[in-house]
N, C-alpha and C positions, 0 to 999 in steps of 0.2 A: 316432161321436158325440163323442169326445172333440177334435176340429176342430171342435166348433160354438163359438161364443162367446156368443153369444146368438141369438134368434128372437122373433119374432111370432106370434100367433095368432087368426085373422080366422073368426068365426062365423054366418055370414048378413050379410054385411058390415059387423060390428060387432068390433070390436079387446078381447081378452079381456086380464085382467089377470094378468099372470104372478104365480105363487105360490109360494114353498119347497115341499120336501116331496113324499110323497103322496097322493094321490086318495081314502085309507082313510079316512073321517071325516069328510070334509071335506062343511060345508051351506053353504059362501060361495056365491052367484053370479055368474055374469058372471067367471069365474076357470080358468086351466089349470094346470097340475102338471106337469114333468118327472119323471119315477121310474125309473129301470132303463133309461133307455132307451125310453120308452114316453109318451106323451101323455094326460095325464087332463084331461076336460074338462067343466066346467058351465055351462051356458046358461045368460043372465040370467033367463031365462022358467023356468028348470025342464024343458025339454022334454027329449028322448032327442036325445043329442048327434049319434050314428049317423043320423039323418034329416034334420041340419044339413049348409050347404056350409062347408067344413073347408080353410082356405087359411092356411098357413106360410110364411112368410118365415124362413130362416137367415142370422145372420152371421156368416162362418167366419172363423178365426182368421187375423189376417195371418202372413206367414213372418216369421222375423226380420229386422229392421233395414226393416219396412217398417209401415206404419200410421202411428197416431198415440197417443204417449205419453199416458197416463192421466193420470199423475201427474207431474209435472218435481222431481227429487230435487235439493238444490244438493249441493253437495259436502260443505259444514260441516252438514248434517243427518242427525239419527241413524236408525235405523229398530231399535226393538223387535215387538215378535212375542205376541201371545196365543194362547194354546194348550189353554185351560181346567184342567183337571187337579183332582186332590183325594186323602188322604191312602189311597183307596178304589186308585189306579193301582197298575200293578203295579210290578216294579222294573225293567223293559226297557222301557215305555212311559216312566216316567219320566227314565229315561238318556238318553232324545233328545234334550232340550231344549237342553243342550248344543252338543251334537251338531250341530243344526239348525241352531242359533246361528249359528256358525262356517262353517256350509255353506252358510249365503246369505248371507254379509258383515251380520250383523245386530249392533245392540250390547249387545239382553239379551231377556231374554223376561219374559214376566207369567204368573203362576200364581197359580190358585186351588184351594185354600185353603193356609197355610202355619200363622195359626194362629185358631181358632175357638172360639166362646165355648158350644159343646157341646162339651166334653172330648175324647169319643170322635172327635170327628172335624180332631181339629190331627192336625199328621206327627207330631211328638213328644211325650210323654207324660213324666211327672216320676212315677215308682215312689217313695212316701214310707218303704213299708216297708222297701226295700230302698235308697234313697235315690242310686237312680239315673237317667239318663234312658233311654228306650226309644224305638225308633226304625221308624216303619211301612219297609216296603219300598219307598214312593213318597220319602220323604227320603233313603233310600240311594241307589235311582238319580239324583235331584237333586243329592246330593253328587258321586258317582262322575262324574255326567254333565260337572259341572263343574270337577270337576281334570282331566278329557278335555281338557274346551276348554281352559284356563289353559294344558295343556302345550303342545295346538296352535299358540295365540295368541304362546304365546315361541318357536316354533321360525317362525312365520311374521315376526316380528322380528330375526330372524337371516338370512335367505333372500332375496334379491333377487324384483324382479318376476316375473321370467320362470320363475323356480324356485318360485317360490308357487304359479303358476297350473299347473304342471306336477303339484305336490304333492298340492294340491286335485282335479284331474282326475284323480290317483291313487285317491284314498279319495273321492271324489264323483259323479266325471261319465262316466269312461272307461268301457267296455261291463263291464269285469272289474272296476269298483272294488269295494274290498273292502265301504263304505255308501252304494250308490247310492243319489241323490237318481233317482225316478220320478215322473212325473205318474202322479194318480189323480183318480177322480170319487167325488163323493157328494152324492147330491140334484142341484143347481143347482152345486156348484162344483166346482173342480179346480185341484190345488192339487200341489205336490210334498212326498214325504214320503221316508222308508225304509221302504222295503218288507221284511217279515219281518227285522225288523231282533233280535239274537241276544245273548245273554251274550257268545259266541265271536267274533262281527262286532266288538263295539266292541272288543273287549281285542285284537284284530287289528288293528285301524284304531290301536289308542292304543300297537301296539308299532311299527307303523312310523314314528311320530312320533318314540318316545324312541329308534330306531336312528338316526334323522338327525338329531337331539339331539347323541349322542354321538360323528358325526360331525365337528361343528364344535368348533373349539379355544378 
């Protein structure tokens, strides 16, 4: 499943309309659903899908360096990254961001919420009594996540080409990295993330930075 790219779906020879999501609730007609792996389908008519002729088309993903470019990137253009988020994350989801960043050449990401005009729900809190600030565990990992990257970003500044991409397949891509990036699915997309990604993963990934840090003179 995760080879398909997209598909088709031909109902009595009528072309149904792909939909997010799935099939639980759903009163659209004339619509199919991807879910788990699995096919949900509603007739334009309403009728019992199972008594319909049921005809797919898939398009599976090309291999690399073959298809055709969705998007053409020029070089002076930047790419940020939405990620949604809220003061509610915990503080290892929120540590990716970072993380993430730096792991697909991106230049920053967007998060929601930072601060909000219901109190309880900004990262940070101002304590009058005590007249301090307070800090949820989603701004902790946003912080942490992001002296990750600043330290990475200056060691990738110090590092020639060819030791960059070596560095990066260290903590990204190679079978043993310490945060591999993996493709996953969910719903309709697939996307690459870190998979069980840990307190011990990132401060492992962030010592091998500052040991080749303190490598260079």
């Amino acid at each position: 499943a995760n080879m398909i790219e997209d598909l088709v779906l031909i109902a009595n020879g009528v072309e149904l309309k792909r939909k997010g999501g799935s099939g639980w609730g759903n009163k659209e007609r004339g619509v199919f659903m991807e879910y788990g792996g699995h096919l949900y389908v509603s007739l334009p008519d309403g009728s019992d899908p199972n008594l319909a002729k049921i005809e797919v088309n898939y398009k599976m993903k090309a291999k690399e360096g073959e298809g055709d470019i969705p998007v053409k990137i020029d070089e002076q253009d930047e790419i940020w990254f939405y990620g949604g988020g809220n003061y509610r994350q915990k503080y290892i989801d929120a540590r990716k961001y970072g993380w993430f960043t730096v792991a697909i050449d991106a230049k920053g990401y967007g998060y929601w919420t930072y601060w909000w005009w219901q109190e309880q729900h900004r990262l940070v809190w101002y304590d009058e009594t005590q007249n301090k600030i307070i800090n949820s565990p989603a701004y902790e990992g946003l912080r942490d996540g992001n002296e990750d990257a600043a330290y990475f970003c200056l060691l990738m500044e110090k590092l020639d080409e060819k030791k960059r991409q070596e560095f990066k397949n260290k903590l990204f891509f190679s079978d043993n990295a310490i945060l591999k990036l993996e493709e996953t699915k969910t719903h309709i997309f697939v996307y690459d993330t870190f998979l069980n990604p840990s307190y011990e993963k990132f401060n492992s990934a962030k010592r091998e930075i500052l040991k080749e840090l303190e490598k260079i003179k």
